[in-house]
N, C-alpha and C positions, 0 to 999 in steps of 0.2 A: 468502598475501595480506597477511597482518601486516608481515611483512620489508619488501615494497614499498610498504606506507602509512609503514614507518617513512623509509626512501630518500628517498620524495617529499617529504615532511615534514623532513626535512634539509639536498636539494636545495633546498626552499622558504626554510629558512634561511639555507642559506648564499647564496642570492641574495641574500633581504636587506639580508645584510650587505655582501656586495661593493658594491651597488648605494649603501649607505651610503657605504662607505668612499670609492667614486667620488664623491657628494655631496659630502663633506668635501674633499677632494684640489682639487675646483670652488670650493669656498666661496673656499680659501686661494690658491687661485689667481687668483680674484679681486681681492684683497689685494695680490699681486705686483704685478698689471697696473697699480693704482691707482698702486704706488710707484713704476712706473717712469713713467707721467703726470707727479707732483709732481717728481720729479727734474726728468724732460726741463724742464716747464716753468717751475721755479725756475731752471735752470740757463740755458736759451735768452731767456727773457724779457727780460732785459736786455743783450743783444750786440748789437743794433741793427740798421739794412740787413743783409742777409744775403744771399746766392746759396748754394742747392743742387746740388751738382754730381755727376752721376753719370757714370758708366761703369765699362770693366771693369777688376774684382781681379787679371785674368789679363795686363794692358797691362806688358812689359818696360821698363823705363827708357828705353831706347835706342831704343824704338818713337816714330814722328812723332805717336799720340796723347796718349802719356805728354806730349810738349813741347808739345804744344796745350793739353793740361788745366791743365799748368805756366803756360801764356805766358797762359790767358785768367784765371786765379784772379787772375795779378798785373794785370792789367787793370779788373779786378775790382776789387780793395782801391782803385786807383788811384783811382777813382771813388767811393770813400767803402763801400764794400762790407766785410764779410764774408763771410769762407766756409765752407759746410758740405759735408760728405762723409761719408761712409761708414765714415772712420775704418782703413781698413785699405789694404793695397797696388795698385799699377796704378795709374787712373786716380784714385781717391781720394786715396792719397799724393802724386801729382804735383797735385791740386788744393790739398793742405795746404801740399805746397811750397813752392808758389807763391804760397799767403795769409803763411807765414812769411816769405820772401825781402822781400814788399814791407809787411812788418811791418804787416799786416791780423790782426783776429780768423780764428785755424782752430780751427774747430769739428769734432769725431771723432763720429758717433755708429754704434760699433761695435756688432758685433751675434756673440753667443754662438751659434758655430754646431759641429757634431760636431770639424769637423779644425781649429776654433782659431782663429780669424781674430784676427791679431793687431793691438794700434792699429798705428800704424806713426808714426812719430820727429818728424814733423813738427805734428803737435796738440798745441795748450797741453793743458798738464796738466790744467787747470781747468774748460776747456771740452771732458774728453771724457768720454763717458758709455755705459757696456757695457748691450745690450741685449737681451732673451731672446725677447720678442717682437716678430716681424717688423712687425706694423700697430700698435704704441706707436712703433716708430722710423718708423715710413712720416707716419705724425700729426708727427712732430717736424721729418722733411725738410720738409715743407709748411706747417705752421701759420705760422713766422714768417719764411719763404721769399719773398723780396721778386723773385723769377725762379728759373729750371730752366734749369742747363745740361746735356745731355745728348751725352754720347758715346758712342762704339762702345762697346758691349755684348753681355752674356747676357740669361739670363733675367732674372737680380734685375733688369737696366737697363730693359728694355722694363715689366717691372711698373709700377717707378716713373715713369716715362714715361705710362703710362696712364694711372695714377694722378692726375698732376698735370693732365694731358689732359681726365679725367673732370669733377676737382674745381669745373674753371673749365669745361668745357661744359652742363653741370650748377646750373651758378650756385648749386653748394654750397661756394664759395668766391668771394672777391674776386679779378677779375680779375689774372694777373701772366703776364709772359713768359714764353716756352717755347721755347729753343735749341738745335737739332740742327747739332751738331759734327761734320762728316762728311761733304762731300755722296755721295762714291763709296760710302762706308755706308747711307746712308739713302734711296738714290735709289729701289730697287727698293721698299723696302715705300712711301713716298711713292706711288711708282704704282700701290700693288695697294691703299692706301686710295682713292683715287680711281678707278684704272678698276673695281674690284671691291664695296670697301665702299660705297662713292658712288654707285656706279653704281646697285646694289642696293636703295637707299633706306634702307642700315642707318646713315648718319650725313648730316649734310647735307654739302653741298660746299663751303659756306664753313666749315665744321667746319674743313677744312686751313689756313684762316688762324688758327689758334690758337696756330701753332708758325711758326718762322722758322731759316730754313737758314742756315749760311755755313761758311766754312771758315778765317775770318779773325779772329784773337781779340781786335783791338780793336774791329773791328763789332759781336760780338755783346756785349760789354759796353756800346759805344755805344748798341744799340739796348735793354739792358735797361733803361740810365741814362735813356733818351729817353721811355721807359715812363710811369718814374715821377715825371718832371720837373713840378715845384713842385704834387707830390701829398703827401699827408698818409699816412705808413707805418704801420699797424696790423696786427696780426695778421690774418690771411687768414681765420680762420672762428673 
């Protein structure tokens, strides 16, 4: 009986501690998150108009979205824009490209993940910024994101897609456009929020005018530009 008073009473300890040692690990983890805040927003604060651009890591050079995400970033700067991305390859690289080609701010904000995602060649050095947590860079695509262009994607795409969907339906941000680049992409879930989600009552149906389709990259820069025409630009939340 003594043996097992002693066991438990040890088990009891070393709970404890582990339970501490988790405590501590959270504390400093808190800490992180804070620096990567003051970075992103020392860093982003002063780049001015801005477009957020997503899609996929997986899009090959040679692919017709890799040249859309190209052809609409430089559309973009043309209009007095910057541009943000992702920082790494596919459709982010072809977004940076295309903010360098027409000598626009390109913004990287890459993200520390297991297989390395690396920046990719086209982001000023100064504007790029390595991320450990997924919603510190999800805050930094949107905060000073003056529009959302969206491309064929994965999973991260549709996240952030959501995300910026929520923000402004939510009126937990200031209104800003929302562009889907794709229509052959995008057509089927377009219908299955309307004939399904819609339909359902789990969003309203003018919910789908939040976002704007095209396949053409100076329309949707036209229409981001049209947006914000002789609007006052401040940080979205």
């Amino acid at each position: 009986m003594t043996e097992n008073v002693g066991l438990t009473n040890q088990s009891t300890s070393l709970d404890r501690d582990g339970s501490q040692d988790a405590k501590i690990k959270d504390l400093w983890r808190v800490f992180r998150i804070m620096g990567e805040f003051v970075e992103g927003f020392e860093t982003l604060s002063g780049i001015g108009p801005a477009v957020s651009i997503f899609g996929s890591a997986r899009t090959p050079i040679d692919h017709p979205d890799y040249v859309l995400g190209e052809s609409v970033a430089r559309e973009l700067v043309g209009r007095g824009f910057g541009i943000i991305s992702g920082g790494g390859p596919g459709i982010m690289e072809a977004a940076n490209k295309g903010a360098r080609a027409a000598e626009g701010s390109s913004v990287g904000l890459n993200i520390n993940i297991p297989h390395e995602q690396a920046a990719n060649e086209y982001v000023d050095p100064d504007l790029l910024l390595n991320f450990d947590f997924f919603f510190v860079r999800k805050v930094m695509f949107l905060k000073y994101a003056k529009g959302v262009v969206v491309l064929p994607g994965g999973f991260g795409t549709m996240d952030e897609l959501f995300e910026a969907l929520t923000l402004v339906q939510t009126k937990k941000s200031k209104p800003f456009p929302v562009v889907l680049m794709g229509k052959d992409f995008w057509e089927g879930l377009v219908e299955w929020l309307r004939n399904t989600m819609a339909a359902r009552g789990n969003i309203r149906l003018t919910d789908l005018d939040l976002f704007f389709i095209t396949d053409d990259a100076a329309e949707a820069a036209e229409y981001i530009s049209q947006f914000h025409d002789q609007k006052t630009m401040k940080p979205n939340f």
